[in-house]
C-alpha positions in Angstrom: 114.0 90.8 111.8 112.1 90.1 115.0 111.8 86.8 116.3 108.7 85.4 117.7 109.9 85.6 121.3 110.8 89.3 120.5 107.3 90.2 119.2 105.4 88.3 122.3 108.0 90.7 124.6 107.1 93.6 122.3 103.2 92.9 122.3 103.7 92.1 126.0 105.4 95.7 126.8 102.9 97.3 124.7 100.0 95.8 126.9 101.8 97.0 130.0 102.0 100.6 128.7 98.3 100.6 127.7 97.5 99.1 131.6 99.3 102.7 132.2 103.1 100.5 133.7 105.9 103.1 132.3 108.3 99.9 132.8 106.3 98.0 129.9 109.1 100.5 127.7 111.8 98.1 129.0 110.4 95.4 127.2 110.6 97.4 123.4 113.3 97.9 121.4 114.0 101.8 120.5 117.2 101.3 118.6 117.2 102.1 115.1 116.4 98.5 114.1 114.2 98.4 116.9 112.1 101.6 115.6 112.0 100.1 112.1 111.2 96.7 112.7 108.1 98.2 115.3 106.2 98.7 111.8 106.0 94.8 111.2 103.5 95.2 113.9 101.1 96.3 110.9 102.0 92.3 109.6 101.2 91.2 112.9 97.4 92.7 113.0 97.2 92.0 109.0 94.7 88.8 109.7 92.1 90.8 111.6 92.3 93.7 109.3 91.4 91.4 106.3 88.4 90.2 108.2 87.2 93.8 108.4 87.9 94.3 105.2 86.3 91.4 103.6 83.4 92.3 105.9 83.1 96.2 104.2 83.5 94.9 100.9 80.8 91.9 100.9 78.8 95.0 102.3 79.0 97.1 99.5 76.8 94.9 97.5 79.0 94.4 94.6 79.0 90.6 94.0 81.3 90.8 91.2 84.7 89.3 92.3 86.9 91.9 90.7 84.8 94.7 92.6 85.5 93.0 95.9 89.3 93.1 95.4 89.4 96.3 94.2 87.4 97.6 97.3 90.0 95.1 99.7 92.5 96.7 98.1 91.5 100.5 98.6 90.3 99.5 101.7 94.0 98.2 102.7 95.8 101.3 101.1 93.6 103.3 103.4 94.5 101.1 106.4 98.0 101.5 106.2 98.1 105.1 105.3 96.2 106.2 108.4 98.8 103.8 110.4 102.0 105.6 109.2 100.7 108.6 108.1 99.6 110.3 111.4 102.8 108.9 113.2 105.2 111.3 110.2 102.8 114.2 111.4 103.9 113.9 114.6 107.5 114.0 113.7 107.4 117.4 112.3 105.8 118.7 115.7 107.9 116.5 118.0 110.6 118.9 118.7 108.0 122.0 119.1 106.0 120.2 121.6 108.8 118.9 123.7 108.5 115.5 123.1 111.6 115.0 120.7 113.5 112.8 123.3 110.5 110.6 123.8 109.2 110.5 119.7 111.4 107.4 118.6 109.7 105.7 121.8 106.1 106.4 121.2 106.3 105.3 117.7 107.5 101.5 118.6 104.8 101.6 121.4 102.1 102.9 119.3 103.4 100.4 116.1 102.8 97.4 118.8 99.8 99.0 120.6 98.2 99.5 117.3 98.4 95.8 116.4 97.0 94.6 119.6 94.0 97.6 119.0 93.1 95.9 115.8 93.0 92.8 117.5 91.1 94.0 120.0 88.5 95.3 117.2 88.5 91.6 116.0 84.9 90.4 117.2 83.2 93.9 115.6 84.4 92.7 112.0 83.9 89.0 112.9 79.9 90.5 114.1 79.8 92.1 110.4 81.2 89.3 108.4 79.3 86.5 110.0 76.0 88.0 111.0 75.9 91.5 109.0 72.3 91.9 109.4 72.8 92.2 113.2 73.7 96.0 112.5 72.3 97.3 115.7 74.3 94.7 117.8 77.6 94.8 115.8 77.4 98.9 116.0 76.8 98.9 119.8 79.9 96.5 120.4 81.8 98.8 118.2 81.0 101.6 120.0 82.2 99.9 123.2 85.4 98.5 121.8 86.0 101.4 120.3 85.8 103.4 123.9 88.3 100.8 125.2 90.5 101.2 122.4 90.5 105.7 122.6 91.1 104.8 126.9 93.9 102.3 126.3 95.9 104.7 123.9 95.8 107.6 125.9 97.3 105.2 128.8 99.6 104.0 126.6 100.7 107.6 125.3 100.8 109.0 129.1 103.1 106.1 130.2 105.2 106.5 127.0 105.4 109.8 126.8 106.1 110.5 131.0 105.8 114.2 130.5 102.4 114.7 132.5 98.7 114.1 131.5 98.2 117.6 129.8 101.2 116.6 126.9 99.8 113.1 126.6 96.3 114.3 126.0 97.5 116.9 123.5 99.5 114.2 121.8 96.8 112.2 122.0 94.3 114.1 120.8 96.7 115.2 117.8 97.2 112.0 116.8 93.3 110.7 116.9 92.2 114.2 114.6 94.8 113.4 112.3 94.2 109.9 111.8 90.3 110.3 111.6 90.9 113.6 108.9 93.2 111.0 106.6 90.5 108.2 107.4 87.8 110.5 105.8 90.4 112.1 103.3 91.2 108.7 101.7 87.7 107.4 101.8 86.7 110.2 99.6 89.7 109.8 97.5 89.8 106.2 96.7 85.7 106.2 96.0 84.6 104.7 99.5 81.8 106.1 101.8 83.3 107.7 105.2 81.9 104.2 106.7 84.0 102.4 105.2 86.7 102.0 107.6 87.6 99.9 110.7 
């Protein structure tokens, strides 16, 4: 179990990679503990994925309290499955793609990266939860943070990954279909609309 000086290093390496510093991979852990411990990241961004949650779900309409929860609760299963899912796809084409050597890495700096994204996303959800009638305003942030987010995990795959541009935008771009295909998938599945998400 991480302590809270190793999750500041680890949040503080994972800001480096996504400022595009390769040596920001000196401050994570890639040992075996390290690479399963990287997925308490998801606990660290938990608080500002509830906010967006809570936001979606007083959306929806359904005042009942029972409805909310049950839409939280999809809404969190979805969550996490597009965090881990996308990241066992790219196990299985790791080795194929020539990025076996590098795979244990990008997952602990994506895992940290991700929470700091979320984060990041933070005053979108606050925008719907607080003032959800400002739609136009909240969707044009989004769209901006959103930009920032797509910009900041491609320099954080690149540094990660130091194979060259052309493997980190493949990577990249592999691991944004993916996560936006389950996104839709598991909306549809669990009863949400494909707006549902983040």
């Amino acid at each position: 179990m991480p302590t809270s000086v190793d999750i500041q290093r680890y949040m503080t390496g994972a800001w480096q990679l996504m400022m595009g510093k390769p040596d920001g991979m000196r401050l994570l852990d890639v040992s075996a503990d390290g690479f399963w411990n990287s997925f308490l990241a998801i606990a660290i961004a938990l608080p500002a994925l509830i906010v967006g949650w809570v936001a979606i779900a007083n959306g929806t309409g359904d005042a009942e309290i029972g409805g909310r929860l049950s839409i939280l609760l999809r809404l969190a299963a979805i969550d996490l499955l597009a965090w881990v899912l996308p990241l066992v796809a790219l196990a299985f084409i790791a080795r194929p793609v020539g990025m076996a050597d590098r795979f244990v890495h990008y997952v602990v700096a994506s895992n940290w990266a991700s929470a700091l994204i979320v984060w990041l996303m933070l005053p979108v959800a606050l925008l719907n939860l607080l003032l959800p009638e400002q739609t136009e305003v909240a969707d044009a942030v989004s769209l901006v943070v959103f930009l920032l987010a797509m910009v900041l995990t491609w320099r954080m795959t690149n540094a990660v990954l130091g194979k060259g541009p052309a493997l980190a935008t493949a990577i990249f771009v592999f691991v944004l279909v993916v996560s936006m295909a389950l996104l839709v998938g598991l909306q549809s599945l669990f009863g949400l609309m494909p707006s549902g998400s983040r």
